[in-house]
N, C-alpha and C positions, 0 to 999 in steps of 0.2 A: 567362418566369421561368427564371432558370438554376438547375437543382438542386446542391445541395451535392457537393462530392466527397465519395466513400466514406473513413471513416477508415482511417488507414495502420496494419495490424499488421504488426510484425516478427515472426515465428515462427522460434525457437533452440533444433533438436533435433538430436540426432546419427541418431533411428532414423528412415530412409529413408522408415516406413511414415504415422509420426506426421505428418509435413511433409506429405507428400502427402495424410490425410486431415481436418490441420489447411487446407492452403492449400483443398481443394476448399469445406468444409464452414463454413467463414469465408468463402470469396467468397458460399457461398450466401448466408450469412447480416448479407451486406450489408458487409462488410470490404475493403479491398483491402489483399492479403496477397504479403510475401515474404518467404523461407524459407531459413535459411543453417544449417550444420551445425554450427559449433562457434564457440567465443566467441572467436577471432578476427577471423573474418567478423560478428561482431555487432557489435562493436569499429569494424569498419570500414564497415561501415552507417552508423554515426550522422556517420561524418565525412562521409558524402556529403548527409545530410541527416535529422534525427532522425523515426522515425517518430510516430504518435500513441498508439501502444503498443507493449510489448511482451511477448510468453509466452515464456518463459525455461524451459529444462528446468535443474535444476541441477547433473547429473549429465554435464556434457561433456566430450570425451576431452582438452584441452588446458588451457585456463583453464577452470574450474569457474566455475557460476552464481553464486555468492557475488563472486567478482572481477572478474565482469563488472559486475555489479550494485553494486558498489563504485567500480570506477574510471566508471561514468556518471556516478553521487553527487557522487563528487568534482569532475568537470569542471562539478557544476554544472543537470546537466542531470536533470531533473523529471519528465520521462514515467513515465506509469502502469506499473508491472512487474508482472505475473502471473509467479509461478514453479509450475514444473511438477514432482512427484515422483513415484517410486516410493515403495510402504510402507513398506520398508524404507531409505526414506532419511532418515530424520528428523531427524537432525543436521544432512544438507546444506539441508534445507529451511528450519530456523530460523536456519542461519548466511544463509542469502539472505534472511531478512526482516530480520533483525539491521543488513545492508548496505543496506540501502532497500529491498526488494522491497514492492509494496504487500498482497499475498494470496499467496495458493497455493491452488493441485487436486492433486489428489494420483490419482494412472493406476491402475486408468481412470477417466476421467472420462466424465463428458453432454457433449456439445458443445453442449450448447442453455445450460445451467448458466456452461460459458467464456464465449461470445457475452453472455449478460446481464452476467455480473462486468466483460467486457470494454467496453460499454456504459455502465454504474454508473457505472464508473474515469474516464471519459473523460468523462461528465458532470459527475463531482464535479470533474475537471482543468479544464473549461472554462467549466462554468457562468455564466451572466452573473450583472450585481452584481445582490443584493437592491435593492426602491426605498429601503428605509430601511437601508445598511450599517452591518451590527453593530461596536462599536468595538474598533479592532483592537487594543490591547493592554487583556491581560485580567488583573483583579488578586483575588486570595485571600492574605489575609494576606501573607507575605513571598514566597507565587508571584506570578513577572510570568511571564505569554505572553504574548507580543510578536509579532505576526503580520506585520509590514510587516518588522521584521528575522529573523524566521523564529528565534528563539533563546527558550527558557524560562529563567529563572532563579530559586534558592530564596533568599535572604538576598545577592543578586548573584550567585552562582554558575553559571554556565555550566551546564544538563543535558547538554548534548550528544545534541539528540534527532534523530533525524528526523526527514522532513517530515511522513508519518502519526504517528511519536508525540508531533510538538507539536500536529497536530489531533487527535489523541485527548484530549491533555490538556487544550486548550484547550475543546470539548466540555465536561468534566469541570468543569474549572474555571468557566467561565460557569454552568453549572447546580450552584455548588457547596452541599450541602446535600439537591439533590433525589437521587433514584436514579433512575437511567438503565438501562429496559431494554437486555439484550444487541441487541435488535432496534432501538431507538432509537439505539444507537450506532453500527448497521451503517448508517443511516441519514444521522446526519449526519455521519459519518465516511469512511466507504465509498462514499457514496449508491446502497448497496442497498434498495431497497423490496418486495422480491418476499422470498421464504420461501429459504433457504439453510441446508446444513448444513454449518455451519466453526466451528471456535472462536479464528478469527481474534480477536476482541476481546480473550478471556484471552490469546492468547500476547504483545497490544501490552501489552496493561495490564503484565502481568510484568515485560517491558523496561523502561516507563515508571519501574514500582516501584523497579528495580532500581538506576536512574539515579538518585533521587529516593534511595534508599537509599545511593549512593556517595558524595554530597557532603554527608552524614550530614542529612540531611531529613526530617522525622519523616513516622509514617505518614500517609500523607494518603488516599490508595484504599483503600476499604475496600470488601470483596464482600458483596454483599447477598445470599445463597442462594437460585437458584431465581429471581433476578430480574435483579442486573444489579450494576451498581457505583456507587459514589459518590462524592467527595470532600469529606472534614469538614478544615476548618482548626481546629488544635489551640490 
């Protein structure tokens, strides 16, 4: 029996030390990893062949993590993004989910904590189909999620989402009515199953809101305190 190849991460830091204890500590952890310094070279990675993930610092000396992670988006191309910060970078970090980025850690981080997120990612990317596939366009009053053409729309209107924030929405939407812990959403969103501390969920939901809010859409997310979110069709 042939075993699987190890999934491919791309690793995109500028600090000398990070690459090095990201590439050792990802082969350990069962990855096959390589490691380029700034978002050019990551740029020109995917032309030779897209890896199956990648951890993104967004702080690099020439195109920044957000542009990088934008022009992927645009070409099209779907791989899972981890972006990587310091504390004090929290603009660049939300401008990289904003662009597609799927999560973020924020330095320092576990390496055991990366490896799981980076596994989740990669599972939820490739998952095989359920035996009974759920139907892919999903309807709440005048919202359509439309998962085969990848677009939400409120009254027609275009949201212009992401690829996570129309599976968030779609999540949402399908259970609309129920409330969905922050934990159930890491779930079928993320497919995190394991205990994480991020508030990845509040920063999609926000976006979602905000889009949902541009093409003057009533409120439809509403936060349940202490638990989680919900969508009521008005």
């Amino acid at each position: 029996m042939v075993s699987a190849a190890p999934p491919q991460v791309l690793v995109v830091d500028d600090d000398a030390g990070i690459r090095a204890v990201l590439e050792r500590g990802l082969g350990l952890e069962g990855f096959a990893v390589a490691a380029v310094a700034d978002g050019t070279s990551a740029l020109e990675a995917f032309a030779e062949g897209a890896p199956d993930a990648v951890v993104l610092d967004v702080g690099l000396p020439d195109i920044n993590g957000r542009a990088v992670c934008a022009r992927l988006r645009a070409r099209g191309i779907a791989t899972p993004i981890l972006v990587l910060s310091a504390r004090d970078q929290v603009d660049d970090r939300i401008a990289g989910l904003e662009a597609g980025a799927d999560d973020y850690l924020v330095k320092p981080f576990v390496l055991e904590e990366l490896a799981a997120r980076l596994r989740a990612l990669l599972r939820r990317g490739t998952g095989a189909a359920p035996a009974t596939p759920a139907p892919e366009v999903v309807r709440a009053g005048e919202l359509v999620v439309d998962l085969a053409a990848h677009v939400a729309t409120w009254e027609g209107a275009d949201l212009g989402l992401t690829r996570r924030e129309l599976e968030l929405l779609e999540a949402l939407a399908r259970n609309a009515g129920i409330v969905l812990e922050r934990r159930r959403l890491l779930e079928l969103v993320w497919g995190y199953d394991f205990e994480t501390d991020t508030n990845v969920v509040d920063v999609f939901v926000s976006y979602v809101r905000r889009k949902l809010d541009r093409i003057g859409a009533p409120a439809l997310i509403h936060t349940v305190r202490g638990v989680g979110f919900v969508l009521r069709v008005p």
